[in-house]
MMTF fields as JSON, N, C-alpha, C and O atoms, coordinates in Angstrom:
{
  "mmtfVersion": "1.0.0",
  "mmtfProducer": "UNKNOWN",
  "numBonds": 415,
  "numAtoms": 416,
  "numGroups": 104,
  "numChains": 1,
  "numModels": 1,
  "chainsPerModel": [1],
  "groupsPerChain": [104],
  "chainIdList": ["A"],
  "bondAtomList": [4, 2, 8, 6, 12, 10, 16, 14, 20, 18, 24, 22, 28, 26, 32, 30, 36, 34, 40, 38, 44, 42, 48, 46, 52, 50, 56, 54, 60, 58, 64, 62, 68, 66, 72, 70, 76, 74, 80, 78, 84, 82, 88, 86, 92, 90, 96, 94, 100, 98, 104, 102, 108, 106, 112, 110, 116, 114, 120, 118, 124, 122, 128, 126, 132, 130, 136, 134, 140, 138, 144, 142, 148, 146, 152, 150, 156, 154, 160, 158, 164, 162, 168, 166, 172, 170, 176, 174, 180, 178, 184, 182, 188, 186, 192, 190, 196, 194, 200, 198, 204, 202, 208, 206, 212, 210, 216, 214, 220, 218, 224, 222, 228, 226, 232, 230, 236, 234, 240, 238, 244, 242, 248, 246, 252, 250, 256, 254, 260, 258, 264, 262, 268, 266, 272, 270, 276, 274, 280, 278, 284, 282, 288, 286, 292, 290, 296, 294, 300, 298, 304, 302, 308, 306, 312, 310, 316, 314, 320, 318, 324, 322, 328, 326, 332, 330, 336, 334, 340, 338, 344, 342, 348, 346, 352, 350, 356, 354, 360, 358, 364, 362, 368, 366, 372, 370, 376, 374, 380, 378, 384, 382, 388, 386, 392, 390, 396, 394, 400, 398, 404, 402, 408, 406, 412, 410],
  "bondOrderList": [1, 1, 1, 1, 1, 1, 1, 1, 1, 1, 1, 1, 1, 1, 1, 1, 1, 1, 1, 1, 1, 1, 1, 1, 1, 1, 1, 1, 1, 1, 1, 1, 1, 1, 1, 1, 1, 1, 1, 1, 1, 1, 1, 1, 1, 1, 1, 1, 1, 1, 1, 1, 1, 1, 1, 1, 1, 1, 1, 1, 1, 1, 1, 1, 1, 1, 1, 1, 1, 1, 1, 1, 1, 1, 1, 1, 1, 1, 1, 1, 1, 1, 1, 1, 1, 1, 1, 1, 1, 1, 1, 1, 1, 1, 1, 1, 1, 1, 1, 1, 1, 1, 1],
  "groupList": [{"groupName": "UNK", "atomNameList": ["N", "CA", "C", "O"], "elementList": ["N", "C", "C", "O"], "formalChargeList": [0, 0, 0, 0], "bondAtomList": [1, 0, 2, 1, 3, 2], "bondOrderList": [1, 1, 2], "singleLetterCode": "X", "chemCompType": "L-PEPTIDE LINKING"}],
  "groupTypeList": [0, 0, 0, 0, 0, 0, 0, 0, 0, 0, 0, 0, 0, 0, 0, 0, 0, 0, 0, 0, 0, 0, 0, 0, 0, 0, 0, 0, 0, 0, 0, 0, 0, 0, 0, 0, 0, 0, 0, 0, 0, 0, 0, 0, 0, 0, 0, 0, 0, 0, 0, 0, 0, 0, 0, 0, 0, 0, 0, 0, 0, 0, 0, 0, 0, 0, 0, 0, 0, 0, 0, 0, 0, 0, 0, 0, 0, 0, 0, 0, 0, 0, 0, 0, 0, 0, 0, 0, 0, 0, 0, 0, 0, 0, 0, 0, 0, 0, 0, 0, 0, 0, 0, 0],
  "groupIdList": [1, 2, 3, 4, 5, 6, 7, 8, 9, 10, 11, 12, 13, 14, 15, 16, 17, 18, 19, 20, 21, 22, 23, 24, 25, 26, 27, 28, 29, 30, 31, 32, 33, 34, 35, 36, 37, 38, 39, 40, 41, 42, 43, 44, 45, 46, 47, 48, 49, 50, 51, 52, 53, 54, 55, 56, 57, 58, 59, 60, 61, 62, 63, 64, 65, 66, 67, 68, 69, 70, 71, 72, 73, 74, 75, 76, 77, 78, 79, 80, 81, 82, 83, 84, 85, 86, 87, 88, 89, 90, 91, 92, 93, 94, 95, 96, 97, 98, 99, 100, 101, 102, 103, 104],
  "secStructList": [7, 2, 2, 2, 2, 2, 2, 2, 2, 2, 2, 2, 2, 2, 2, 7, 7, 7, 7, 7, 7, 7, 7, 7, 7, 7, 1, 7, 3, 3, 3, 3, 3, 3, 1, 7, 7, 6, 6, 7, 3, 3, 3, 5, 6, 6, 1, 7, 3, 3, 3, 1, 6, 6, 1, 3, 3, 3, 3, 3, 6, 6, 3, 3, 3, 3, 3, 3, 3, 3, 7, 1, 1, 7, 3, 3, 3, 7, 7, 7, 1, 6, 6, 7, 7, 7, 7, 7, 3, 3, 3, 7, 7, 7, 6, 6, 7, 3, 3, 3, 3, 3, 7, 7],
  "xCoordList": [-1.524, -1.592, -2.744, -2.57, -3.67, -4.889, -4.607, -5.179, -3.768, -3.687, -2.503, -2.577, -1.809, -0.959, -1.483, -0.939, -2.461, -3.224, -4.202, -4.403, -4.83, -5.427, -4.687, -5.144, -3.532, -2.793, -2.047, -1.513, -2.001, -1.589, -2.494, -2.168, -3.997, -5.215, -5.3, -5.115, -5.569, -5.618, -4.217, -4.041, -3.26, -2.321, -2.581, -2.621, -2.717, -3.048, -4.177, -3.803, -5.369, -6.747, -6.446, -7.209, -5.733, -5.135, -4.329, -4.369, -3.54, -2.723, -3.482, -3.127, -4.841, -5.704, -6.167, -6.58, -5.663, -6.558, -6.872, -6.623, -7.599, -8.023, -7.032, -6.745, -6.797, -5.879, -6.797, -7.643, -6.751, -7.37, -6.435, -5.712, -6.634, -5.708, -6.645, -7.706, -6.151, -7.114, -5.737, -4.53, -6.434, -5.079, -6.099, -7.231, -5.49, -5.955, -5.678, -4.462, -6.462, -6.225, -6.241, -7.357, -5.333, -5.454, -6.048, -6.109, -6.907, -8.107, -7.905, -8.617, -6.605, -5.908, -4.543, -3.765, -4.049, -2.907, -1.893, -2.544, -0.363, -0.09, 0.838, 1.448, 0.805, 1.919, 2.903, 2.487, 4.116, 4.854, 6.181, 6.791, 6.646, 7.352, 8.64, 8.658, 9.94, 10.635, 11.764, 11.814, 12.603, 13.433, 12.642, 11.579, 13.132, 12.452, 11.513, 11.596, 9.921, 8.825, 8.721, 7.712, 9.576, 9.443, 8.413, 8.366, 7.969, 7.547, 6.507, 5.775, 6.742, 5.892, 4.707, 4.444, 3.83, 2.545, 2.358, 3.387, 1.239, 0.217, -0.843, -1.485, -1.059, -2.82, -3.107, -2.529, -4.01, -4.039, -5.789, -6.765, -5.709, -6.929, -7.54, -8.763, -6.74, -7.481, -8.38, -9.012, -8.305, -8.978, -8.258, -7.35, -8.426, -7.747, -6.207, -5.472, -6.029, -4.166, -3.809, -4.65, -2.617, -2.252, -0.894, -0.019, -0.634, 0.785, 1.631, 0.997, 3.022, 3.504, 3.68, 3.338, 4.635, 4.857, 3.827, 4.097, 2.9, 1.633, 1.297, 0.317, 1.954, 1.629, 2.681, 3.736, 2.15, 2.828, 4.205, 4.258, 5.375, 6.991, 7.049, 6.284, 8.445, 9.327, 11.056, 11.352, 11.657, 12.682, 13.143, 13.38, 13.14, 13.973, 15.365, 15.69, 16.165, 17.491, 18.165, 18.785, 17.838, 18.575, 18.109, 18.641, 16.689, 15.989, 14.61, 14.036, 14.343, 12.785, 11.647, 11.599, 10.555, 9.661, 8.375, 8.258, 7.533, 6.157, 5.506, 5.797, 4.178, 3.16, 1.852, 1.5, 1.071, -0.645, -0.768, 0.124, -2.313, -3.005, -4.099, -4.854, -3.855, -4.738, -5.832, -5.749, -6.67, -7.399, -6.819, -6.076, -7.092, -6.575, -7.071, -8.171, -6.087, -6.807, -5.685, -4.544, -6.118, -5.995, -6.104, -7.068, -4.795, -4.919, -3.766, -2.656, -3.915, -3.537, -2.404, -2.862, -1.447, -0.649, 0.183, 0.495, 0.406, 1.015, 1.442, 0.664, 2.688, 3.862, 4.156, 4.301, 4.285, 4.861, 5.883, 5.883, 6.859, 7.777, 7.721, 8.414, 7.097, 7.896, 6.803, 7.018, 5.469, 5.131, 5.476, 4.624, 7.193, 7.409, 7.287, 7.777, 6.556, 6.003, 6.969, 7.814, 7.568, 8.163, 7.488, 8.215, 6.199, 5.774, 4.514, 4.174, 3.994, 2.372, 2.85, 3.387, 2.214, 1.898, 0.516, -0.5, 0.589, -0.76, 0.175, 1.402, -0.632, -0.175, -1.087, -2.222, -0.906, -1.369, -1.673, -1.454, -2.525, -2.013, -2.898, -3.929, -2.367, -2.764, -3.207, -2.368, -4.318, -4.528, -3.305, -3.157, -2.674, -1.422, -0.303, 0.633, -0.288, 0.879, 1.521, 0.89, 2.69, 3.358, 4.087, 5.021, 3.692, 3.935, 5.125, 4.932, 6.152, 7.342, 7.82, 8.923, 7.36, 7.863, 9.359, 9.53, 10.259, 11.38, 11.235, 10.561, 11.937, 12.219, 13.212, 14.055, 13.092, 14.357, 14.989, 16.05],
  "yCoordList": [-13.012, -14.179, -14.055, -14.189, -13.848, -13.548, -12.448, -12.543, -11.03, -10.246, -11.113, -10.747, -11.836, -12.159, -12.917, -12.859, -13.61, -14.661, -14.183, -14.616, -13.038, -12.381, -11.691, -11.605, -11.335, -10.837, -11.511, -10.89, -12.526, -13.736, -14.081, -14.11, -14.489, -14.661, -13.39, -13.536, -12.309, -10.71, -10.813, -10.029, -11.988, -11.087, -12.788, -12.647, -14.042, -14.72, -14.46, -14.586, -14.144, -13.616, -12.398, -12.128, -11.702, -10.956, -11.125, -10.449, -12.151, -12.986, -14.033, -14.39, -14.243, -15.334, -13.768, -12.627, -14.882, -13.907, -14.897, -16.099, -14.141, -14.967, -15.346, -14.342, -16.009, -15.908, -16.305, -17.117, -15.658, -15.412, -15.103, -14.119, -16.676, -16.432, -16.557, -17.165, -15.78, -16.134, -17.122, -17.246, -17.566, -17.991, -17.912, -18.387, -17.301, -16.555, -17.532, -17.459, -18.791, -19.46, -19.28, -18.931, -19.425, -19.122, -19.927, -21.086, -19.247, -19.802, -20.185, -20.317, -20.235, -20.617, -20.881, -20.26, -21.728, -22.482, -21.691, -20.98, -21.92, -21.577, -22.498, -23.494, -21.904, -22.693, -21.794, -20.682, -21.968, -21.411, -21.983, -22.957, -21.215, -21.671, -20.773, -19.547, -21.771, -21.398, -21.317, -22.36, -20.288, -20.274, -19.613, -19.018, -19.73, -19.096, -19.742, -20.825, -18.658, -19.434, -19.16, -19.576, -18.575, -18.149, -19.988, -21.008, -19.754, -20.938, -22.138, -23.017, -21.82, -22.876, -22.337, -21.242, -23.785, -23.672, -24.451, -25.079, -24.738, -25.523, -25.842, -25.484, -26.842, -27.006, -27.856, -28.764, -27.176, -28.058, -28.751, -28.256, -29.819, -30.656, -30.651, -30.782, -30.474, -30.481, -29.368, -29.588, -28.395, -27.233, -26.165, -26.573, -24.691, -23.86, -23.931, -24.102, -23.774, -24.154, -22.542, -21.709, -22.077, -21.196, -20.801, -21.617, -19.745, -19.7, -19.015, -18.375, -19.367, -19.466, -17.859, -17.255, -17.025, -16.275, -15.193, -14.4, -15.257, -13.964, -14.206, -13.637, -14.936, -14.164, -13.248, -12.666, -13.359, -12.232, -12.967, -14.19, -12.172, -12.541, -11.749, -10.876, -12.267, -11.364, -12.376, -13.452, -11.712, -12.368, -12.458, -11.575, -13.967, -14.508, -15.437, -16.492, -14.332, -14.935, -15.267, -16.277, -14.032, -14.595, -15.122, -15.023, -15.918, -17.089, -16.19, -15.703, -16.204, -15.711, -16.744, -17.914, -15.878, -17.103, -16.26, -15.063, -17.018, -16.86, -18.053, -19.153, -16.792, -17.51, -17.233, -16.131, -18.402, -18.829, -18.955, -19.454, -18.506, -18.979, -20.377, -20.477, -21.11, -22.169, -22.83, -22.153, -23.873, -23.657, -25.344, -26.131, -25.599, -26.323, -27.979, -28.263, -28.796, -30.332, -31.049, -30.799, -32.139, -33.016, -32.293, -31.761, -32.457, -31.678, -32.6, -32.743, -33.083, -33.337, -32.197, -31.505, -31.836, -30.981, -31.607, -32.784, -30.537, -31.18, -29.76, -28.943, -29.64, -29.129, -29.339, -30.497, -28.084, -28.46, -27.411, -26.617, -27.242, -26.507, -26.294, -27.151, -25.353, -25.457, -26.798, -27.482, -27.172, -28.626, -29.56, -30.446, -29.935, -30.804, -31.128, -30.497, -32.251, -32.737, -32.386, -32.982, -32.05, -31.712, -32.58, -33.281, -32.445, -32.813, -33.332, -32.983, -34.027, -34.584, -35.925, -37.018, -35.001, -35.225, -35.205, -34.688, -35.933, -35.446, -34.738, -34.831, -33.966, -32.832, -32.781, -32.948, -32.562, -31.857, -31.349, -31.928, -29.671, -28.432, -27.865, -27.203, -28.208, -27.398, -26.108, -25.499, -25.279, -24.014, -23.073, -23.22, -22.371, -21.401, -22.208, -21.851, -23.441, -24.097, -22.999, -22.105, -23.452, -22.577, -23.858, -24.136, -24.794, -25.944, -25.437, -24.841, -25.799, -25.234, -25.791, -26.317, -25.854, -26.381, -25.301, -24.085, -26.544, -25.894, -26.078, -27.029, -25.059, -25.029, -25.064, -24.193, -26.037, -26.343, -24.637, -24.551],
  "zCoordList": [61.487, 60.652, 59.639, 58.428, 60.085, 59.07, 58.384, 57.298, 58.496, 57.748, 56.642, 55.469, 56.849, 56.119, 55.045, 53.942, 55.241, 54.772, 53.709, 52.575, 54.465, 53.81, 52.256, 51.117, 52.782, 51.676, 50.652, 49.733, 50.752, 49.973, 49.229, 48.042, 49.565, 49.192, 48.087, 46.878, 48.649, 47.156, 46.073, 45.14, 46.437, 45.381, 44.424, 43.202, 44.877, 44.788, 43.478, 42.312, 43.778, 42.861, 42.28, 41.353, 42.471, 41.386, 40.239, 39.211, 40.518, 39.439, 38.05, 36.926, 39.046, 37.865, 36.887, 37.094, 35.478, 34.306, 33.451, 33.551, 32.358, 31.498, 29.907, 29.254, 29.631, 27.878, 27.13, 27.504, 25.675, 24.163, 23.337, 23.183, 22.532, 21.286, 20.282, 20.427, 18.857, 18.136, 16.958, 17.169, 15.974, 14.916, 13.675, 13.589, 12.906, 11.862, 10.619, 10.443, 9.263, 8.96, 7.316, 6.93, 6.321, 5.338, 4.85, 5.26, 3.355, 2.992, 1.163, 0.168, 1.506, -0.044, -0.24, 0.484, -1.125, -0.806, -2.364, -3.129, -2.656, -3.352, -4.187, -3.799, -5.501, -6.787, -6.453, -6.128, -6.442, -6.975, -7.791, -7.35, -9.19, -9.673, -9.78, -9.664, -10.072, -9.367, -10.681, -11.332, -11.109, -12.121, -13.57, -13.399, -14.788, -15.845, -16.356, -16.935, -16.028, -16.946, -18.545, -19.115, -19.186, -20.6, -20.96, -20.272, -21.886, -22.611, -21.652, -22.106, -20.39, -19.576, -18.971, -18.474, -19.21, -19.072, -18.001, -17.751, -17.059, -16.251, -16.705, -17.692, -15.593, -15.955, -14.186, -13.589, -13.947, -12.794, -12.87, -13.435, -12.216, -12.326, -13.473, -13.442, -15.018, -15.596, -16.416, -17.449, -15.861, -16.198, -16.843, -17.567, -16.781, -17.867, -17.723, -16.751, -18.793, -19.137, -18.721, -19.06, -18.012, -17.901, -17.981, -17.689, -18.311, -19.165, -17.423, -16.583, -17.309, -15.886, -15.625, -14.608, -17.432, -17.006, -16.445, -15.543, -16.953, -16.616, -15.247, -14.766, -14.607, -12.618, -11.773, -12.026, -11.055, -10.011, -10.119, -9.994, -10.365, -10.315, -9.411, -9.001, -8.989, -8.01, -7.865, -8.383, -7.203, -7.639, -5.922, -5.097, -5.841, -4.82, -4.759, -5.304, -3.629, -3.539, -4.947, -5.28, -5.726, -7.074, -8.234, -9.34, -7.842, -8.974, -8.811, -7.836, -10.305, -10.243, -10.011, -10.391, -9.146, -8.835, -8.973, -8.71, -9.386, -10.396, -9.317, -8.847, -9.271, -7.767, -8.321, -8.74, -8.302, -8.174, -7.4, -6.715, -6.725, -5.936, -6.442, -7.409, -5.584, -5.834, -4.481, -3.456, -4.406, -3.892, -2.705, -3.292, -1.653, -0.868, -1.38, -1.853, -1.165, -1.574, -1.859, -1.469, -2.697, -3.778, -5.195, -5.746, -5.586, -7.341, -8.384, -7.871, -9.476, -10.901, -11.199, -12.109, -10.912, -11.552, -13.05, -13.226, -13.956, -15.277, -15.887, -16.381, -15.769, -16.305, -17.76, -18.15, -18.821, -19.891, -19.945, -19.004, -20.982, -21.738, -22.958, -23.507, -23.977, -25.555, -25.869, -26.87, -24.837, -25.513, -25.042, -24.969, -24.353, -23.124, -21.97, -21.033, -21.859, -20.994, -19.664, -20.332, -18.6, -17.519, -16.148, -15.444, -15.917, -14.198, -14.915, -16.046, -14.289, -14.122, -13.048, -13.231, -11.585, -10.641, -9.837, -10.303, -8.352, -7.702, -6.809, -6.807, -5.996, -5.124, -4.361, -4.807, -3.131, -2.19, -1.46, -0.396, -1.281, -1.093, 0.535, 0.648, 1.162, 2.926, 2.758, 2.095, 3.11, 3.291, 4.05, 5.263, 3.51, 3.24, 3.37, 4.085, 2.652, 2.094, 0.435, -0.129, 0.137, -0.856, -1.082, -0.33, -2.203, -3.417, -4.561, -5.621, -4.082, -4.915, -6.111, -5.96, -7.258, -8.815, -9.162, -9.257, -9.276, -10.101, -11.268, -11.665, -12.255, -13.631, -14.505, -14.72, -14.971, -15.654, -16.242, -16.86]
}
């Protein structure tokens, strides 16, 4: 009985371990726009105006999509075209959130 006990007890304390997770947290959030940026601009919070097409493209499922990095919060977004006014919104962006603007 005690050897049995005993052996229940070792497989018992052999089974306890320890768990470590780590979660790895992104430290920047993203624009992305979605369809053709020919002619469209941004501006977010206010600050430098930036033209859509000069970022990183790539083409998803068919529709091209044009991606900024931006910084996590509360932000002023404002969309133009050709000069037309399109979006002026507030937004806001979760650390490794991806903020999806379609384009006309």
């Amino acid at each position: 009985m005690k050897r049995t006990l005993a052996m229940v007890a070792l497989l018992f304390l052999s089974a306890c371990g320890t768990y470590r997770a780590s979660t790895e947290v992104a430290e920047s959030a993203h624009l992305q726009f979605m369809g053709n940026p020919e002619g469209v601009v941004f501006v977010l919070d206010d600050n430098l105006q930036r033209i859509v097409s000069e970022g990183a493209s790539y083409d998803l499922n068919g529709i091209q999509a044009t991606r900024y990095t931006a910084q996590p919060g509360t932000h002023v977004l404002r969309v133009e075209k050709n000069g037309q006014l399109l979006i002026l919104k507030k937004i806001y962006l979760s650390s490794g959130d991806v903020y999806e603007v379609n384009l006309p």
